[in-house]
N, C-alpha and C positions, 0 to 999 in steps of 0.2 A: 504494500500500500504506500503510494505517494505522502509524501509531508503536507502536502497540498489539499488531498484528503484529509487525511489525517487532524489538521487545523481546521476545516470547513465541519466534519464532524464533533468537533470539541465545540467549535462557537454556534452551532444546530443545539447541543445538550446543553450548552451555558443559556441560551435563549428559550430554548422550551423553561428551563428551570427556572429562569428569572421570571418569565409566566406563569410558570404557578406556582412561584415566591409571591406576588403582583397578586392573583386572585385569593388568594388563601388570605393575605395581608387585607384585602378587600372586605372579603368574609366576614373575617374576626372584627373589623370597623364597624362593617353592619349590623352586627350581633349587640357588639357594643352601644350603637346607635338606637335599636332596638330595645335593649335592656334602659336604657334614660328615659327612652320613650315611654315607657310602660310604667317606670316609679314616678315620673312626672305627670300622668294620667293618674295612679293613684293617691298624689300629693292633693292634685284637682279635685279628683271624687269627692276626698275628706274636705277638701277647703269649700265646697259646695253643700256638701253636709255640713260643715259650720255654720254658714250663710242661711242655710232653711232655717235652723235652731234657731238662731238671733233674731232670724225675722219673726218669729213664733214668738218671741222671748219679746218682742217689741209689739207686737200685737195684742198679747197679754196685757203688757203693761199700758197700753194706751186704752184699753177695754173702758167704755163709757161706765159701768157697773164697779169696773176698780176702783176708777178717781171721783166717783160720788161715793162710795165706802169710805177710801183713804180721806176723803173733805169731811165727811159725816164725825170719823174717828179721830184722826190725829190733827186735823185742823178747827174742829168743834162747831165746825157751818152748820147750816139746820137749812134743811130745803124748805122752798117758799109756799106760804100756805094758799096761792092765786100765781097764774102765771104771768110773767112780768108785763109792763105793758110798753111798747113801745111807741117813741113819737118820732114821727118822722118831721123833718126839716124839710118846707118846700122854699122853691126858690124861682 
């Protein structure tokens, strides 16, 4: 076998290898890239399940039935025995 061969065949198997040195190295990126994907999607999920809570938790506490309780109890209001009257300003 020629030297000439001989080098044309070594830089064929250096090439094939650096190719799937190149795709394996790709792979392993993607996988990687995959795996972030997925914990950053489960970060979301919970961070959205936070977000419902609080909303609930604000709902709650905005409840017309709360803050005439909490006015009743810890502010010592007394609800009106007629209901208000209003005047309007004409112009």
């Amino acid at each position: 076998m020629s030297f000439r061969r001989v080098l044309w065949a070594a830089l064929a198997v250096v090439a094939v290898l650096a190719s799937l040195l190149w795709q394996v190295s790709n792979v392993v990126r993607i996988n990687e890239l995959l795996t972030s994907i997925e914990a950053k999607q489960r970060q979301l999920d919970s961070l959205e399940t936070l977000i419902r809570q609080e909303r609930a938790a604000i709902a709650r506490r905005e409840a017309a039935d709360r803050i005439r309780r909490l006015a009743l109890e810890r502010l010592g209001m007394i609800e009106p025995g007629r209901p208000p009257i209003l005047i309007e300003r004409v112009q």
